[in-house]
N, C-alpha and C positions, 0 to 999 in steps of 0.2 A: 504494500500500500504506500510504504513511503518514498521508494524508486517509480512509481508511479506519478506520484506526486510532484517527486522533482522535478521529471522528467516531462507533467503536462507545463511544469513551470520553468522550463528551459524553452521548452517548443513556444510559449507565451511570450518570454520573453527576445527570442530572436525574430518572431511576428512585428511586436514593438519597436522591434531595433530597426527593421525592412521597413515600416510606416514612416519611421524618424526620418531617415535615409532620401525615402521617398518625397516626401514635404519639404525636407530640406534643400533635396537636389532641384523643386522644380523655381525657388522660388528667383531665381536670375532668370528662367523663362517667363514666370508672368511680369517680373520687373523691366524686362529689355521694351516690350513694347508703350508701356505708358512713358519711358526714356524718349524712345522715339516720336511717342505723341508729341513732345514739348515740355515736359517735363522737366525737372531741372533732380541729378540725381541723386542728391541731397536732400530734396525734398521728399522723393520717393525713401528713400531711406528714413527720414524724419518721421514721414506718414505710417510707414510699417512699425515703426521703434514705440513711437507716442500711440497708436492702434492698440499695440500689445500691452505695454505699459498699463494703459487703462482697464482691461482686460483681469489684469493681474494684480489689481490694488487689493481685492478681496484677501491673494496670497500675501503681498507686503506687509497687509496688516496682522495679520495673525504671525508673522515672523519678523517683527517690528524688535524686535530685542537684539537681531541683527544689527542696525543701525548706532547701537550704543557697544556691542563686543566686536564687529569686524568691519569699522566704518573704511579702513587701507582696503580691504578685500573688497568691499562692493565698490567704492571709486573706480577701482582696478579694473574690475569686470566690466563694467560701465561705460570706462574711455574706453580699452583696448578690444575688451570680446564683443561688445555692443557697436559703441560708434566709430570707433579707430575700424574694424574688420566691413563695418558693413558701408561706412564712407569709401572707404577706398576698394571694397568688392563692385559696389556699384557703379562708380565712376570709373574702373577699368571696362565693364562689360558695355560699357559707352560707346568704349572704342572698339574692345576685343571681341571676340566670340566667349559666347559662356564657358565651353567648356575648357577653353584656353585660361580663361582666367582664374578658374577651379583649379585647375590640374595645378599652375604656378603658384597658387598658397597652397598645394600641400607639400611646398617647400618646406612648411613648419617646422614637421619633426626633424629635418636636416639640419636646418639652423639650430634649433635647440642642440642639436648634441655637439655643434659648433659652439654654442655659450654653455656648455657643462666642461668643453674640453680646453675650449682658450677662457675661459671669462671664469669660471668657478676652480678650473684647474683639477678637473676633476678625471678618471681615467674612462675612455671607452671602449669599447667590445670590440673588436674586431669586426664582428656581422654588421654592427651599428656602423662601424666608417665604412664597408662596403655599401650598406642601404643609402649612405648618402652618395655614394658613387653613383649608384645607383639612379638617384631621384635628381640627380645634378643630368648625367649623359640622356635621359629620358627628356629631363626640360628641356634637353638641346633639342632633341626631333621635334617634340611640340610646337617651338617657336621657329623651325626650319633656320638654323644657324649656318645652314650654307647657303642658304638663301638671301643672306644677309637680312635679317631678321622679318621678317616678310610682312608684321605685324607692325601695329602702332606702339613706339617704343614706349610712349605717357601712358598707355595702357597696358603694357608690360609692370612698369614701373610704379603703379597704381599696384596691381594684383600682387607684386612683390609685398612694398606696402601693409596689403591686407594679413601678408605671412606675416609680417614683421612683428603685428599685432598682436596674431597670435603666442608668437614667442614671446612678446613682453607680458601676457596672460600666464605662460605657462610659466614664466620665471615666478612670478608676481604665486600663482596658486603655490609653486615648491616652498613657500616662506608662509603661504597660508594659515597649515596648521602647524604646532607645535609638536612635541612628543606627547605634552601633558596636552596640548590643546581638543577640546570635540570640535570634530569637522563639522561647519555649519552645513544645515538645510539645503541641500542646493538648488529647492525649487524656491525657497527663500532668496540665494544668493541671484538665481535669476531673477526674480521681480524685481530685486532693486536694484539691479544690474540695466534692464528696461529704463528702470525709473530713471538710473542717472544717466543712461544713455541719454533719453529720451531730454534731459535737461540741456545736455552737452548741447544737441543736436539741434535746439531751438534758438540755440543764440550763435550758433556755426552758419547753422541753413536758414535762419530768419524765415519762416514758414509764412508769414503774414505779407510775403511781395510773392505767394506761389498765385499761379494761372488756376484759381477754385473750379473755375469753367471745365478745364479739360476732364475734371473729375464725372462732368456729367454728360460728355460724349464717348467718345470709342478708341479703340486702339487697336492698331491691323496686325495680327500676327498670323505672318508668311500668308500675307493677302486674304487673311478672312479677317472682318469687322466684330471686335470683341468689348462691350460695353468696359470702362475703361473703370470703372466700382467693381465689377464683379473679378478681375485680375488684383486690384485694391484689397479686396475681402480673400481672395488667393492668399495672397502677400502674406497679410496678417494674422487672420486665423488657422490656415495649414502651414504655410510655410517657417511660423514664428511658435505662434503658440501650440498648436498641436506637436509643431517637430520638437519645440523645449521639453514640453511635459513625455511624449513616449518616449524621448531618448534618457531621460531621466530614468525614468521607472524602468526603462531596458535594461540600463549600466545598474540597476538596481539587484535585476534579476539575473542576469549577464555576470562573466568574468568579465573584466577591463579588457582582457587579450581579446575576449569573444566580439565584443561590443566595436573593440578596435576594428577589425574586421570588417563588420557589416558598416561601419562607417566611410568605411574607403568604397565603397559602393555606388557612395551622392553623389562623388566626381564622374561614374560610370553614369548612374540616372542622371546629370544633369545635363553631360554632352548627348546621351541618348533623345532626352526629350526637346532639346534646344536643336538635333539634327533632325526631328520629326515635326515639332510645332515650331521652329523659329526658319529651316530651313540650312542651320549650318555646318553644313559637310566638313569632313576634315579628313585630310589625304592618310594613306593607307600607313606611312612613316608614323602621322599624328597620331594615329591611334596605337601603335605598337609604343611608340614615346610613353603617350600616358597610360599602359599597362605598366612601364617601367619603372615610370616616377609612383605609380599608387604602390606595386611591388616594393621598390627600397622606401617610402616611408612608411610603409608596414613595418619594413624590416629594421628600420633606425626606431620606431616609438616601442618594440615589442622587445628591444635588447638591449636598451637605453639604462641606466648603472638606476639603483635604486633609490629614490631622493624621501626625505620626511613625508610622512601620510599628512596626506590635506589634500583640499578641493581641487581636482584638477579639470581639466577639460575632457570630458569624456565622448567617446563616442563619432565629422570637415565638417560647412565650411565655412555654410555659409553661410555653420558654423559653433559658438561653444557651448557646451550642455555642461553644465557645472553638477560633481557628483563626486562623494566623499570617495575616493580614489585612492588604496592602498601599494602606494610601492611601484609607481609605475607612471611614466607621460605616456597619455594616449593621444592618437592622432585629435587634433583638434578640431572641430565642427562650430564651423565660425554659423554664425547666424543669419546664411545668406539668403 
């Protein structure tokens, strides 16, 4: 009964984990076309951030005692997993293809064991510096580097960016908790992670000079006419909140390694549904690339040296599910 048991609550939770993944990966597909409508990608980001935020005050409040034991930890979460990842995720896909700018933040776990190994001085694995081999030689086929970069480099350089975020997240959670410390709530650390996003985001993007109007026409994706609210409602209730709360409760049910895993997946569903709904192909190199790059950052966050248990990012891209995390950086799932 109780291998039973476990087992309906494993199948449970890697269901969860495929939902998260799912919602996650589409939400650069319903965001590219309200971009293109005229939108400004700040604002779209504002509008998903402050959506959710609102959402989620029921949770803030009930883990309000957050705000007085890990006010460092929600700021953190706030600038870099919230509006640091999702400013600079949305304004590369401006320029770039989604699934281009996906695959380049899961630069993440590369760079982390770049800052454990120059920056903390810490030792790493051997598998871990091949992973980043790995995810470095793959970025090259992605962005076609014989091609002399074929891409827009400010959108290159944007989606770097959104990696960058993430690492200053992941630094930021290894300092999180203590040995004595309890790892906070992490649907806790997301509400008011939204919240302080959502603060940053309003005096960054100045929401009160947006176009209200295009909210109440349409938006063409790969030439069909799609009311420009209901990719809005996309955004924020699947892409944000549903993907927070199932990746939560996944990494719940989930080992961190398992979770890791089905997380690397988003970059797979998001260049999927952005080459079927947005219409963007990517040559046959690009795709073996980003099998590569998702291969070595599996392989750099999953043998990565063992840091203090506290909140990490569990679970890409776009992005982070905050979950009391024992002994281990997982690839990071920025809130895209």
């Amino acid at each position: 009964m109780h291998a039973s048991s476990r087992f309906q609550g494993r199948s449970a939770g890697l269901g969860l984990a495929l939902l998260s993944a799912f919602a996650f990966g589409g939400s650069g597909v319903a965001a590219k076309p309200l971009i293109e409508a005229g939108l400004d990608p700040l604002h779209v980001v504002w509008l998903r951030v402050a959506g959710a935020a609102v959402i989620m005050l029921p949770v803030a409040w009930r883990h309000r005692n957050l705000v007085r034991e890990r006010p460092a930890l929600l700021a953190g979460f706030g600038l870099f997993a919230v509006a640091g990842v999702q400013a600079s995720y949305f304004a590369a896909i401006s320029r770039i293809p989604v699934g281009v700018a996906l695959l380049v933040e899961y630069l993440a776990p590369a760079l982390v064991l770049g800052w454990v190994r120059f920056v903390q001085r810490r030792p790493v694995t051997r598998a871990a510096a091949v992973g980043v081999v790995l995810a470095v030689g793959g970025l090259a086929c992605v962005v076609e580097v014989w091609a002399g970069l074929s891409f827009d480099l400010l959108g290159l350089l944007l989606a770097l960016g959104a990696a960058c975020c993430q690492v200053g997240y992941f630094v930021l959670s290894d300092h999180g908790g203590g040995e004595q410390a309890e790892p906070p709530h992490p649907v806790g650390v997301i509400a008011y992670g939204l919240i302080t996003g959502a603060a940053v985001l309003t005096v960054v993007s100045r929401p009160w000079g947006m176009d209200w109007a295009l909210l109440g026409g349409s938006a063409r994706m790969n030439g069909t006419d799609v009311p420009a609210w209901l990719l809005l409602g996309w955004i924020v209730l699947l892409a944000t909140v549903l993907a927070y709360v199932t990746g939560v409760v996944s990494v719940r049910m989930l080992s961190p390694q398992v979770a890791g895993v089905v997380a690397c997946l988003e970059a797979v569903i998001a260049t999927g549904l952005a080459w079927v709904l947005l219409g963007e192909h990517l040559s046959a190199p690009q795709l073996i690339g980003g099998f590569v790059v998702l291969s070595g950052a599996f392989i750099a966050q999953s043998t990565a040296p063992k840091p203090p248990s506290g909140p990490v990012a569990a679970g890409a891209g776009t992005g982070a599910v905050a979950g009391p995390v024992e002994g281990e950086l997982s690839p990071g799932r920025a809130p895209h």
